[in-house]
N, CA, C and O atoms as a printed pandas DataFrame, in Angstrom:
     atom_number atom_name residue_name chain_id  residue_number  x_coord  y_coord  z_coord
0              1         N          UNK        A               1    0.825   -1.183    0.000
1              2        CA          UNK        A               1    0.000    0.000    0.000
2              3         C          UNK        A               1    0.871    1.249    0.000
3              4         O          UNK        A               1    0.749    2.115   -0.867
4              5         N          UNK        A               2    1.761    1.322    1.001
5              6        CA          UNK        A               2    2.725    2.200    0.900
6              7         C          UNK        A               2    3.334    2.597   -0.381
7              8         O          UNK        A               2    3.341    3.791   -0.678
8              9         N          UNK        A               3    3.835    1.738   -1.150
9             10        CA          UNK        A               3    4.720    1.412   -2.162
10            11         C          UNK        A               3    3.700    2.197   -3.251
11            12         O          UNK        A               3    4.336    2.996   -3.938
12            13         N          UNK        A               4    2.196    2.148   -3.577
13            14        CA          UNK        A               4    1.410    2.420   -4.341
14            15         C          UNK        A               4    1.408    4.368   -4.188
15            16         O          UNK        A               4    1.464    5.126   -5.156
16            17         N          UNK        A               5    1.330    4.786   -2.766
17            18        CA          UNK        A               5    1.037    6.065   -2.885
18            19         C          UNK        A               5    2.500    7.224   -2.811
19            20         O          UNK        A               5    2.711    8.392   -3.138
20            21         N          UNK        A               6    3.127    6.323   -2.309
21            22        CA          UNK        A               6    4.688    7.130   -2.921
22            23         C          UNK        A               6    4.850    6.805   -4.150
23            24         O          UNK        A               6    5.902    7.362   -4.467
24            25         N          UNK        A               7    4.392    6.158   -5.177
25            26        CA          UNK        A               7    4.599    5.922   -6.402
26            27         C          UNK        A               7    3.672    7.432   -7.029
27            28         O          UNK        A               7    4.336    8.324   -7.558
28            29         N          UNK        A               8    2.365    7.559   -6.920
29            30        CA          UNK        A               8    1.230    8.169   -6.778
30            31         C          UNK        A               8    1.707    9.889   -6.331
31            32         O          UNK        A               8    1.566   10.972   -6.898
32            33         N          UNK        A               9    2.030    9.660   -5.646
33            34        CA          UNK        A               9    2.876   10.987   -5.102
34            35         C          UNK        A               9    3.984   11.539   -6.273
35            36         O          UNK        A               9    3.881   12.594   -6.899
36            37         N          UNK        A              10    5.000   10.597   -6.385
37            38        CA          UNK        A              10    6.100   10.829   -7.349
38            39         C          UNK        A              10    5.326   11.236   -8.729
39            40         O          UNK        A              10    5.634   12.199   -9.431
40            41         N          UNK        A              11    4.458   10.487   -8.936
41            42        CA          UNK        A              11    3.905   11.115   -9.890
42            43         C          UNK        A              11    3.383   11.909  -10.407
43            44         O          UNK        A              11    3.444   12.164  -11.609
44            45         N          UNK        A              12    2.809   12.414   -9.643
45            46        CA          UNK        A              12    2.157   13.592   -9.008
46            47         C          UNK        A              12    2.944   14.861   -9.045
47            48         O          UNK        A              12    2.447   15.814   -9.644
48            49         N          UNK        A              13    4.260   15.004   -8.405
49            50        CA          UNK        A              13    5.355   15.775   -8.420
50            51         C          UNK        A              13    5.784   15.838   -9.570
51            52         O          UNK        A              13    6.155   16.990   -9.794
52            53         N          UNK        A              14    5.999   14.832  -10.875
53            54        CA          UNK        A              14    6.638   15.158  -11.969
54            55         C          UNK        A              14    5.573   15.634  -12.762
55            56         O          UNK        A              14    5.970   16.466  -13.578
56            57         N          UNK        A              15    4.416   15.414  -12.813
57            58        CA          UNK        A              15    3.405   16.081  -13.548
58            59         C          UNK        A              15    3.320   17.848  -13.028
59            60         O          UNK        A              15    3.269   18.723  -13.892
60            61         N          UNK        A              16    3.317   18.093  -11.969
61            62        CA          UNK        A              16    3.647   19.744  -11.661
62            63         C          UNK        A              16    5.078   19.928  -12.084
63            64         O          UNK        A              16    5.427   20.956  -12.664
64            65         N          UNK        A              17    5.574   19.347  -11.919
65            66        CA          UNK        A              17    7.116   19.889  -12.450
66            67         C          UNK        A              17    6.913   20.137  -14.257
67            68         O          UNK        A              17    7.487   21.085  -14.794
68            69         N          UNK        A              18    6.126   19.267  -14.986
69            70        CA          UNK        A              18    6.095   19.093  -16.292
70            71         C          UNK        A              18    5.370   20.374  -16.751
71            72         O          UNK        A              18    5.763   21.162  -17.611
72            73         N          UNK        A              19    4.193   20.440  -15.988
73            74        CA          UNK        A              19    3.187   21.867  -16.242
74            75         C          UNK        A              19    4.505   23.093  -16.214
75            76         O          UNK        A              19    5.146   23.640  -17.111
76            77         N          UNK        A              20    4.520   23.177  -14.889
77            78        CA          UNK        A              20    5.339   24.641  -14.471
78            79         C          UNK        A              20    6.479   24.850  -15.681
79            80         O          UNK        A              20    6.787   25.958  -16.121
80            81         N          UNK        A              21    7.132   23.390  -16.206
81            82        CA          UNK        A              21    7.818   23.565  -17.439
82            83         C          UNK        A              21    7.711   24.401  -18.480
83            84         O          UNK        A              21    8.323   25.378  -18.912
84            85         N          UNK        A              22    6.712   23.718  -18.787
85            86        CA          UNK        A              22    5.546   23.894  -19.780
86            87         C          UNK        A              22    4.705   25.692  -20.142
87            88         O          UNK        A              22    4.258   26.250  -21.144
88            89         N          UNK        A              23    4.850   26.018  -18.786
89            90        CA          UNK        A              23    4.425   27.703  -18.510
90            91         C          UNK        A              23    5.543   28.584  -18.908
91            92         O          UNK        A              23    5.659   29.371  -19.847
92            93         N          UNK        A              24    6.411   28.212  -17.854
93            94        CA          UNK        A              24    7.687   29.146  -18.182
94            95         C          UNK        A              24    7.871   28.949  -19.473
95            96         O          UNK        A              24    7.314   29.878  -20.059
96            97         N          UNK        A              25    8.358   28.228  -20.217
97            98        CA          UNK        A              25    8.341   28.021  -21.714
98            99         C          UNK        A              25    7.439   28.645  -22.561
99           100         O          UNK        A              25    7.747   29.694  -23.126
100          101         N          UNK        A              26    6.456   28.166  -22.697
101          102        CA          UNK        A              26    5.045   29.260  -22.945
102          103         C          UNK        A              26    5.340   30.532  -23.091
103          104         O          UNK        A              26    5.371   31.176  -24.140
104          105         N          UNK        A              27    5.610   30.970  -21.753
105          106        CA          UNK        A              27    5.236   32.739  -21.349
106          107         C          UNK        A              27    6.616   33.619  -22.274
107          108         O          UNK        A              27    6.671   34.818  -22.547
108          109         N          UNK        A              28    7.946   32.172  -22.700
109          110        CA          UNK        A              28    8.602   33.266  -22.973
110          111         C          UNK        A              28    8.882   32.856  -24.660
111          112         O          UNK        A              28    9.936   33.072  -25.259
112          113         N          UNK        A              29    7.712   32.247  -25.204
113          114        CA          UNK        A              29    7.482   31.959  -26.078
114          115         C          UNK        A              29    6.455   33.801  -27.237
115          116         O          UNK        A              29    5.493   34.561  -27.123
116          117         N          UNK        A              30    7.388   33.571  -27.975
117          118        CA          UNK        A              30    6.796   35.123  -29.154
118          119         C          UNK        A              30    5.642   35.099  -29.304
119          120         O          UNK        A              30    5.123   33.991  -29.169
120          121         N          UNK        A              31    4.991   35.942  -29.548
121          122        CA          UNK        A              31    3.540   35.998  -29.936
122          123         C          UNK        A              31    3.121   36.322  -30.932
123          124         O          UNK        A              31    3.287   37.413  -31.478
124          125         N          UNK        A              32    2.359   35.176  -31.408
125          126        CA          UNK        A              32    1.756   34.844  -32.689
126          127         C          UNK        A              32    1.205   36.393  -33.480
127          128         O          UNK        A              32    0.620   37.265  -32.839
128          129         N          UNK        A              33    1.516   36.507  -34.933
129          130        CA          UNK        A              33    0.827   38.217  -35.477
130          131         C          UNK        A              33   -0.612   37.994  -35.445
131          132         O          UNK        A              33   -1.060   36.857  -35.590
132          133         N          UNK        A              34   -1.353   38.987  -35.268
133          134        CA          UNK        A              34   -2.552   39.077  -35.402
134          135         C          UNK        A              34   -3.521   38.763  -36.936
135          136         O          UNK        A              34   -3.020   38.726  -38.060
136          137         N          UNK        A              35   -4.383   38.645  -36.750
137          138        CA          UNK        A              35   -4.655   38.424  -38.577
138          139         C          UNK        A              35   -4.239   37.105  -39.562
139          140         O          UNK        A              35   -4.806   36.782  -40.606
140          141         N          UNK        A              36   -3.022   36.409  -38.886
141          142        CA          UNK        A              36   -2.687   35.269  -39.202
142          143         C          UNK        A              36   -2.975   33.883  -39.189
143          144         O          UNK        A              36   -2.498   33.284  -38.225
144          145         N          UNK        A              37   -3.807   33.029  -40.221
145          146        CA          UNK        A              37   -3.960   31.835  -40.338
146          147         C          UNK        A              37   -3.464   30.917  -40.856
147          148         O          UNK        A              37   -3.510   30.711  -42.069
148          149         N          UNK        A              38   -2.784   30.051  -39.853
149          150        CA          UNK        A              38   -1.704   29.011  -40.655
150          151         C          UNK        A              38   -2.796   27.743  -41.013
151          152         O          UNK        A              38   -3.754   27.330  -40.360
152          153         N          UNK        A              39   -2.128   27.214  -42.599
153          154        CA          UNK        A              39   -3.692   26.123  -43.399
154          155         C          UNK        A              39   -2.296   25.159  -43.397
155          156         O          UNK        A              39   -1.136   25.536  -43.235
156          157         N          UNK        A              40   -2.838   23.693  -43.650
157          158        CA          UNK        A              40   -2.385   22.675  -43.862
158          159         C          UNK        A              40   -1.418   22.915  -45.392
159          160         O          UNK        A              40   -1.560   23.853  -46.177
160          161         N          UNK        A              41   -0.670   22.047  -45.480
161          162        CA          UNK        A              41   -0.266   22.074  -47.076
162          163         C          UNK        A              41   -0.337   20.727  -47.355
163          164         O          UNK        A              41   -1.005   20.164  -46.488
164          165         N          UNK        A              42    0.198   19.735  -48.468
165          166        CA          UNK        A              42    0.321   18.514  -48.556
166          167         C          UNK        A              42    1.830   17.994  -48.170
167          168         O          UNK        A              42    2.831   18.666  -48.416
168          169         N          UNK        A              43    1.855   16.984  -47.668
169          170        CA          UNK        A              43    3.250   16.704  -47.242
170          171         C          UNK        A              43    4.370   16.555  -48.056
171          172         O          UNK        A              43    4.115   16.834  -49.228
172          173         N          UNK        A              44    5.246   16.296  -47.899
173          174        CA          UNK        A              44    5.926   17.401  -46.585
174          175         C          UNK        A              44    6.387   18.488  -46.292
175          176         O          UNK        A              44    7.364   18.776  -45.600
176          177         N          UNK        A              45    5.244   19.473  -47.148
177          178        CA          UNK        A              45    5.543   21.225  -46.966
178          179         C          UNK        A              45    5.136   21.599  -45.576
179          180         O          UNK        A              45    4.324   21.066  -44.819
180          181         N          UNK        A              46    5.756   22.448  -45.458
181          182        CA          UNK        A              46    5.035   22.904  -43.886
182          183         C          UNK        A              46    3.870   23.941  -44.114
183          184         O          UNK        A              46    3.517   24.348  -45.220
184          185         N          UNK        A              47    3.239   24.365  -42.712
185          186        CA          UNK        A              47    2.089   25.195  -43.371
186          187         C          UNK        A              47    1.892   26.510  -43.756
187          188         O          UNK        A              47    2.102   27.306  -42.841
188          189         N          UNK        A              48    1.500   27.081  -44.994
189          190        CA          UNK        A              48    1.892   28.289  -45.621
190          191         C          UNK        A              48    0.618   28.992  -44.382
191          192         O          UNK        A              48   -0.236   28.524  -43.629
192          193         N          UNK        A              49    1.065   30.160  -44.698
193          194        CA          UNK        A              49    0.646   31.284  -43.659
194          195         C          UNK        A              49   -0.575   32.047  -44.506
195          196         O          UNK        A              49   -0.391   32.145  -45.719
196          197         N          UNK        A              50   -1.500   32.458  -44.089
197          198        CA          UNK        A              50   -2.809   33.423  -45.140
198          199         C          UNK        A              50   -2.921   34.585  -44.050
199          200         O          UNK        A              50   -3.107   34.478  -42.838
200          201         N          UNK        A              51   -2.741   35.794  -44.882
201          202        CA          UNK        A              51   -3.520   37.125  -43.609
202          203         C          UNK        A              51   -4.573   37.346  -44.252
203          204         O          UNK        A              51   -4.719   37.815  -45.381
204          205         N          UNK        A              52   -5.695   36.815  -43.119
205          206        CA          UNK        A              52   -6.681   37.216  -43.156
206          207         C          UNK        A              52   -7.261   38.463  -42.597
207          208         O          UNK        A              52   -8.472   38.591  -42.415
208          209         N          UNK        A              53   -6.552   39.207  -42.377
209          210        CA          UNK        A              53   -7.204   40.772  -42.228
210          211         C          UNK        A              53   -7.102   42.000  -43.183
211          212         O          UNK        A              53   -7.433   43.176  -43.032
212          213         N          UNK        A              54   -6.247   40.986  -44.734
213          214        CA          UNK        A              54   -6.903   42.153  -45.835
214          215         C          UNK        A              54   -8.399   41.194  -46.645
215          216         O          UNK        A              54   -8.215   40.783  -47.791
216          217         N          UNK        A              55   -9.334   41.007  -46.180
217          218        CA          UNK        A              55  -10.244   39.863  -46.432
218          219         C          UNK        A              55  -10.689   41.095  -47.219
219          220         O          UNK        A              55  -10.392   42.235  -46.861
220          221         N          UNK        A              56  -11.696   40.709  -48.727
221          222        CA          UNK        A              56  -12.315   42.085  -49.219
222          223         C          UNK        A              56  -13.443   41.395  -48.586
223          224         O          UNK        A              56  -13.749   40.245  -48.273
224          225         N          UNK        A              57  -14.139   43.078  -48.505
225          226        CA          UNK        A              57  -15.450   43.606  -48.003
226          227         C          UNK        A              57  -16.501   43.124  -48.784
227          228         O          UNK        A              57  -16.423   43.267  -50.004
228          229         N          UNK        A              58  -17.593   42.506  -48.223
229          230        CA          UNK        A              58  -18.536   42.421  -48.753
230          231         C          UNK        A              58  -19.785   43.291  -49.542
231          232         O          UNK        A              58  -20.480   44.211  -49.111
232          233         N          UNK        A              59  -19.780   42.738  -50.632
233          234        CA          UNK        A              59  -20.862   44.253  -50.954
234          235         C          UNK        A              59  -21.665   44.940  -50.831
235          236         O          UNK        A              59  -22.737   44.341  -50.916
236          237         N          UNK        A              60  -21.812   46.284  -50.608
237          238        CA          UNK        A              60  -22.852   46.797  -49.881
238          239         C          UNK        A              60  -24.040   46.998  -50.706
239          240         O          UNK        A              60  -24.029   47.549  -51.807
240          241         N          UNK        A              61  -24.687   46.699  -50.333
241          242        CA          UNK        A              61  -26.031   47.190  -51.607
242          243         C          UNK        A              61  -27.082   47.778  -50.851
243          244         O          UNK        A              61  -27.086   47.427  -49.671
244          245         N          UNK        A              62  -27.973   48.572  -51.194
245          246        CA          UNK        A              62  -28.410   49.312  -50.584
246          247         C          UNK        A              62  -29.919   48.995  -50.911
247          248         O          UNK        A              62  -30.568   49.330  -49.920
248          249         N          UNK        A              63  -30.568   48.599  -51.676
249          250        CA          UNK        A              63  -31.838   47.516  -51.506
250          251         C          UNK        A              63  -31.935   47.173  -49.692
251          252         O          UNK        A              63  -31.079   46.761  -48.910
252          253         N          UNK        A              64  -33.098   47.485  -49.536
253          254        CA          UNK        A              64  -33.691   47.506  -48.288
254          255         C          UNK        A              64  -33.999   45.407  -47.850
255          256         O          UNK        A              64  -33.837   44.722  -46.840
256          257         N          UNK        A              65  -34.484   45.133  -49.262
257          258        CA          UNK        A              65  -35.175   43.884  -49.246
258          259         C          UNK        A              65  -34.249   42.924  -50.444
259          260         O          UNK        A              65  -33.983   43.660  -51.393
260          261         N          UNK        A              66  -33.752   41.642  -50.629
261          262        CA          UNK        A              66  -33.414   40.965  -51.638
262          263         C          UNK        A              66  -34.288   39.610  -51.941
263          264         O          UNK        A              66  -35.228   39.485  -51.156
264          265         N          UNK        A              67  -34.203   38.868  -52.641
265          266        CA          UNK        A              67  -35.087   37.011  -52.730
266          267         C          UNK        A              67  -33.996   36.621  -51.976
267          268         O          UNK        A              67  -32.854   37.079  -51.947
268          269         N          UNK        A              68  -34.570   35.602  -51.297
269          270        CA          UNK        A              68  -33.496   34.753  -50.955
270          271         C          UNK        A              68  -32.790   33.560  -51.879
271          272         O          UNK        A              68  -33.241   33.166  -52.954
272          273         N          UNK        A              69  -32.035   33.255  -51.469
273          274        CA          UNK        A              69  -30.670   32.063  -52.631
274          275         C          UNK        A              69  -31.759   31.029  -52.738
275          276         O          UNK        A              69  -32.770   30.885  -52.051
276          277         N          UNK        A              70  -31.250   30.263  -53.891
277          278        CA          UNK        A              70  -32.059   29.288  -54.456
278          279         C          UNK        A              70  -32.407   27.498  -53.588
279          280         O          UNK        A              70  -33.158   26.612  -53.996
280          281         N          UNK        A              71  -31.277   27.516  -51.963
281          282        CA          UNK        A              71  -31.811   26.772  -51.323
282          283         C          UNK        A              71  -32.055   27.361  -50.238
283          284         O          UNK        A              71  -31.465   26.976  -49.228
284          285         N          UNK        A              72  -32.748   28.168  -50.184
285          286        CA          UNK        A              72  -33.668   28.922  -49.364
286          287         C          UNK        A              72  -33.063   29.808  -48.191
287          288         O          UNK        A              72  -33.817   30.400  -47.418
288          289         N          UNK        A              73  -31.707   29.880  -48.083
289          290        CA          UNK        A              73  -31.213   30.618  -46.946
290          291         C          UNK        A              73  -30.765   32.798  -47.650
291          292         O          UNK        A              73  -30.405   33.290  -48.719
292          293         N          UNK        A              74  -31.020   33.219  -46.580
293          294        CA          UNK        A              74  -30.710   34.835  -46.649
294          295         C          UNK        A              74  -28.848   34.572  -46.823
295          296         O          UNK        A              74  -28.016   33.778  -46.384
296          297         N          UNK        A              75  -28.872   35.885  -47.822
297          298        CA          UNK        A              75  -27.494   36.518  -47.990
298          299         C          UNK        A              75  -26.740   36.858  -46.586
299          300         O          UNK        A              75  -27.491   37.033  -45.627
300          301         N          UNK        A              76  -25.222   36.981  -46.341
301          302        CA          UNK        A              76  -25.033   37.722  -44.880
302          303         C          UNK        A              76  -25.378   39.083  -45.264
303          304         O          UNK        A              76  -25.334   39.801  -44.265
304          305         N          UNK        A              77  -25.633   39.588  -46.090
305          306        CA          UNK        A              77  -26.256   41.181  -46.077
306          307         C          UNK        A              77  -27.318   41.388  -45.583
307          308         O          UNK        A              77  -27.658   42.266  -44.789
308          309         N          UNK        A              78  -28.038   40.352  -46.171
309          310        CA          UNK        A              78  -29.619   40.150  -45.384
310          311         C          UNK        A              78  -29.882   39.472  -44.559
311          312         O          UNK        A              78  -30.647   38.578  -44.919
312          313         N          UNK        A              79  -29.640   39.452  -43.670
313          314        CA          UNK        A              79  -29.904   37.716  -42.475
314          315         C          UNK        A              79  -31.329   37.724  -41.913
315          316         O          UNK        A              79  -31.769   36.748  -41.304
316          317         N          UNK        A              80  -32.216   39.098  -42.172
317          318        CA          UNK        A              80  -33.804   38.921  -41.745
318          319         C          UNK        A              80  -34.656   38.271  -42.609
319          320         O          UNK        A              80  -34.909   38.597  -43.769
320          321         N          UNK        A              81  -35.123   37.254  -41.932
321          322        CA          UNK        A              81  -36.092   35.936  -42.829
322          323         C          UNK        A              81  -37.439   36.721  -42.797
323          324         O          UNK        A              81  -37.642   36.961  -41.607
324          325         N          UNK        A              82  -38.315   37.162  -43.444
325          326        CA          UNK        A              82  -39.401   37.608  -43.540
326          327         C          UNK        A              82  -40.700   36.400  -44.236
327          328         O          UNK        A              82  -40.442   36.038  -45.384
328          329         N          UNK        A              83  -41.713   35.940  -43.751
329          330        CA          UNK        A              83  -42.917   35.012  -44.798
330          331         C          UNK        A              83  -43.962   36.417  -44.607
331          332         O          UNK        A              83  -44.227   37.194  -43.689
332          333         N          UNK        A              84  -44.466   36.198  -46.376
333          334        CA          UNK        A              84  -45.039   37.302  -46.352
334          335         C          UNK        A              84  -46.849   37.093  -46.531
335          336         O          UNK        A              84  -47.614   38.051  -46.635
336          337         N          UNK        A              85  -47.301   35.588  -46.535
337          338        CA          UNK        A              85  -48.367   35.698  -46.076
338          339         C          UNK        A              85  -48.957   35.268  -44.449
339          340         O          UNK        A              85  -50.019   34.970  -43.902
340          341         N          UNK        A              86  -48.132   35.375  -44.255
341          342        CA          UNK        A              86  -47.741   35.511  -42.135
342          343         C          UNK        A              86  -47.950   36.989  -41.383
343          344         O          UNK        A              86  -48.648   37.412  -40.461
344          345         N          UNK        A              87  -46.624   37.711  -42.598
345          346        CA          UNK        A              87  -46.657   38.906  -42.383
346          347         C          UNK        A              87  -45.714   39.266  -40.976
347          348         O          UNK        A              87  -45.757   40.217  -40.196
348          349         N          UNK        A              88  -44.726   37.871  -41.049
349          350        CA          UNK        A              88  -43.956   37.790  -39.478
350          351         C          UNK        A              88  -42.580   37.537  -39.811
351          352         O          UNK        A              88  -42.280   36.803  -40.753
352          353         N          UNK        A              89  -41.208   38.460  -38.637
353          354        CA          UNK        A              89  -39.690   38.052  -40.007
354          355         C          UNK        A              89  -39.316   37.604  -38.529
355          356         O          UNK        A              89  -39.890   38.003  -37.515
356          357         N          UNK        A              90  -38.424   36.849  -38.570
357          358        CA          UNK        A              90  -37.860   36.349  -37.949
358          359         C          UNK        A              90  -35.842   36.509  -38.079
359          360         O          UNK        A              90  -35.011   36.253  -38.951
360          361         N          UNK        A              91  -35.817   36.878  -37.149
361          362        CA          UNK        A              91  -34.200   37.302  -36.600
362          363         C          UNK        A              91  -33.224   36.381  -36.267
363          364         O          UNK        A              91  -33.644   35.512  -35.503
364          365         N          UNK        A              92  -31.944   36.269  -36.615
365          366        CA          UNK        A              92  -31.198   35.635  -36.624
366          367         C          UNK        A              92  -31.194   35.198  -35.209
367          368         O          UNK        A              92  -31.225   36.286  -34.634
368          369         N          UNK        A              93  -31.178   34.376  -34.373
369          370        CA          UNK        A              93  -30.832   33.511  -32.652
370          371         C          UNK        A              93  -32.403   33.478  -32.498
371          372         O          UNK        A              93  -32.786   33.372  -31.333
372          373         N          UNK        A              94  -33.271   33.542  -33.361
373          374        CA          UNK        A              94  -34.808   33.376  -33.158
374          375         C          UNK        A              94  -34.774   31.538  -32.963
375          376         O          UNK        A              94  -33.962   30.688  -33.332
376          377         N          UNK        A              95  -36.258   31.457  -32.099
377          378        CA          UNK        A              95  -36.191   29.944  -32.417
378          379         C          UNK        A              95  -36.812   29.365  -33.467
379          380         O          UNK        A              95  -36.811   28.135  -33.417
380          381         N          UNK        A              96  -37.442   29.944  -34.578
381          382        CA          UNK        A              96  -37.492   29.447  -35.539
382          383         C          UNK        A              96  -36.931   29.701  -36.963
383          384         O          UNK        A              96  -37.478   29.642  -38.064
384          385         N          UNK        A              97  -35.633   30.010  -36.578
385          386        CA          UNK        A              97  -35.346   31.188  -37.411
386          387         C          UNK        A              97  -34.509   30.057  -38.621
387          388         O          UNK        A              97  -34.111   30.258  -39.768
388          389         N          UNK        A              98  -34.489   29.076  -37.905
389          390        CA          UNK        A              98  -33.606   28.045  -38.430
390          391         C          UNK        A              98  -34.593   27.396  -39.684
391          392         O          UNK        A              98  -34.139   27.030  -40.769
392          393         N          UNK        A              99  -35.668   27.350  -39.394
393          394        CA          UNK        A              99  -36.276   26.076  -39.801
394          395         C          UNK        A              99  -37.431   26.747  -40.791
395          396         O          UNK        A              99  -38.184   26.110  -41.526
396          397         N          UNK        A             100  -37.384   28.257  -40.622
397          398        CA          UNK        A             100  -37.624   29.189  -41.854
398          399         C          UNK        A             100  -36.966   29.506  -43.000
399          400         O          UNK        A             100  -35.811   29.897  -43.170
400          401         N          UNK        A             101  -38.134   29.218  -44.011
401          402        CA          UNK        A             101  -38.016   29.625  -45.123
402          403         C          UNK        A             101  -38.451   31.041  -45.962
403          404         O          UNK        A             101  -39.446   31.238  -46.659
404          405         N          UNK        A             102  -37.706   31.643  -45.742
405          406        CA          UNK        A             102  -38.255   33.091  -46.397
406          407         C          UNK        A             102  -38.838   33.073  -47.775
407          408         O          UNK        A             102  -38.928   32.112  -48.540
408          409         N          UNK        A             103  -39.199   34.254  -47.944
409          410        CA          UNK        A             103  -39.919   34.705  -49.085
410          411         C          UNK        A             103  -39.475   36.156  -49.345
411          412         O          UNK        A             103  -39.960   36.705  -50.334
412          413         N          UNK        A             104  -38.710   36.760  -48.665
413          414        CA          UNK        A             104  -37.781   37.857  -48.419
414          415         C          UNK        A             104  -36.368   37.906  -47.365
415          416         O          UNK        A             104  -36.179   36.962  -46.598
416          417         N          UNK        A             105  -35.779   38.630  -47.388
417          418        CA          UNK        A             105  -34.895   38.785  -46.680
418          419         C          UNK        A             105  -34.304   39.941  -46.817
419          420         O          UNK        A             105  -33.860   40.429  -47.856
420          421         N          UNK        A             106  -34.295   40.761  -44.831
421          422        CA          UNK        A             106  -33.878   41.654  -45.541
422          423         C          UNK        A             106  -32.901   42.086  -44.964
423          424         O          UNK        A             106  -32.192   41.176  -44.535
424          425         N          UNK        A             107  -32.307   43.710  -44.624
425          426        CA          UNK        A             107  -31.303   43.883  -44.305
426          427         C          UNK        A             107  -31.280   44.645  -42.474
427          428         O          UNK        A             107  -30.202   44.715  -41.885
428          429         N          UNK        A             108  -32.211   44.998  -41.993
429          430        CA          UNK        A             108  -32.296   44.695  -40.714
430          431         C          UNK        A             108  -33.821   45.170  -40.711
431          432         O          UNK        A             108  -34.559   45.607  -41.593
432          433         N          UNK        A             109  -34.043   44.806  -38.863
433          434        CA          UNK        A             109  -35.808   44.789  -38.501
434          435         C          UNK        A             109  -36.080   45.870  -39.369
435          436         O          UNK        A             109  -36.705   45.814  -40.428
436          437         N          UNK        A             110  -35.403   47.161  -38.678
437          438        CA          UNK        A             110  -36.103   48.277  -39.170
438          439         C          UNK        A             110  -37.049   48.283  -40.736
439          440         O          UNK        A             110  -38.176   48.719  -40.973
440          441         N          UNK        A             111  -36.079   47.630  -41.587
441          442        CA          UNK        A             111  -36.569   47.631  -43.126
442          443         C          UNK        A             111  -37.585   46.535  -42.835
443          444         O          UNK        A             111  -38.577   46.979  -43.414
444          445         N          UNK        A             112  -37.971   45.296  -42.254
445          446        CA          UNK        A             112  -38.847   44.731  -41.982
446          447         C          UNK        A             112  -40.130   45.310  -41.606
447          448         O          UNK        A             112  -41.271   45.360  -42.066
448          449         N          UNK        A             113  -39.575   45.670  -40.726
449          450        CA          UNK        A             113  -41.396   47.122  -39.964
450          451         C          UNK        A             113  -41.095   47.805  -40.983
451          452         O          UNK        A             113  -41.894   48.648  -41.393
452          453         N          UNK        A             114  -40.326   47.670  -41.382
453          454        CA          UNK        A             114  -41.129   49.507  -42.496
454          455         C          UNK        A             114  -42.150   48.960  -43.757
455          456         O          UNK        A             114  -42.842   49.638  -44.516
456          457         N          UNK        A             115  -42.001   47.649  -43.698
457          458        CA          UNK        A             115  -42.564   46.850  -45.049
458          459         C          UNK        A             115  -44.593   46.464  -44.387
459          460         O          UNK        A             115  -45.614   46.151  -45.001
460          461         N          UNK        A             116  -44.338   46.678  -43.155
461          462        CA          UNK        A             116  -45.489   46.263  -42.633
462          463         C          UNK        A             116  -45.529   45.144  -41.786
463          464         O          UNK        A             116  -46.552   44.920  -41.138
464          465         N          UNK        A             117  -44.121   44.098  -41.676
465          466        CA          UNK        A             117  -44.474   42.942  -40.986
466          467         C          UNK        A             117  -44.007   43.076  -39.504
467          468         O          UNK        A             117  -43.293   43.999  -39.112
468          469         N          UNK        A             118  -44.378   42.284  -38.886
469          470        CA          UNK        A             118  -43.832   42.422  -36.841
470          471         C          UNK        A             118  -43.243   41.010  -36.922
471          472         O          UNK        A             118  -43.349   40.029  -37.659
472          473         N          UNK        A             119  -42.289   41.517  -35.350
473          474        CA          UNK        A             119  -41.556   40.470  -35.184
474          475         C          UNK        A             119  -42.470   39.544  -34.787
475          476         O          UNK        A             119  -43.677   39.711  -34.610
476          477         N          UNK        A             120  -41.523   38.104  -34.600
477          478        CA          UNK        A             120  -41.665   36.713  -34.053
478          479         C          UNK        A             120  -41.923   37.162  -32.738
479          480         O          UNK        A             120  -41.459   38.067  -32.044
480          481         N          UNK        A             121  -43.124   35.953  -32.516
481          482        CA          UNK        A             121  -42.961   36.300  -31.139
482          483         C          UNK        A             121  -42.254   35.404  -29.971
483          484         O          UNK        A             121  -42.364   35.630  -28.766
484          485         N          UNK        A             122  -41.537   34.386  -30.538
485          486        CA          UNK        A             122  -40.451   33.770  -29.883
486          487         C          UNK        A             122  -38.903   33.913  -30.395
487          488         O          UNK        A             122  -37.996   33.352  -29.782
């Protein structure tokens, strides 16, 4: 029994010794650039680097209302699901917001109420 928890112990001790390693090393380890995503390559290249913070901008369009895409989900310009013989739009973290199919979509509530329809009421 003895023999089991001084084993248990020792072990114990080299696993904090391994962490605390592990930190100090860490802390004086460089810090990664901002904006930077390292992608896989095929072997045995190593992995090429992408900055993703000159990403281009999405387009702005200024249409209040668009159709939605041809398998039924809103643009990210538009993420408000509107059915228009409901007359009810539903907002993105809505609970049915998922399992709606629009008939519009638009570009926030406001342009929704301005069309005539009210929110969800969940």
């Amino acid at each position: 029994m003895r023999k089991t928890v001084k084993r248990a112990l020792g072990v114990g001790i080299l696993g904090g010794v391994a962490y605390a390693a592990w930190r100090a090393w860490s802390a004086g380890a460089p810090e990664r650039p901002k904006g930077v995503e390292w992608s896989a390559a095929p072997f045995p290249f190593p992995p090429v680097p992408r900055d993703t913070s000159a990403a281009p901008a999405p387009a702005v369009t200024t249409e209040p209302w668009v159709e939605p895409h041809a398998d039924g989900n809103c643009p990210p310009t538009h993420p408000i699901k509107a059915k228009l013989a409901s007359g009810i739009y539903h907002a993105p973290g809505g609970a049915n917001y998922a399992r709606t199919k629009p008939d519009r979509c638009y570009v926030d509530e406001a342009a929704a109420a301005a069309d005539g329809l009210r929110p969800s009421k969940v």
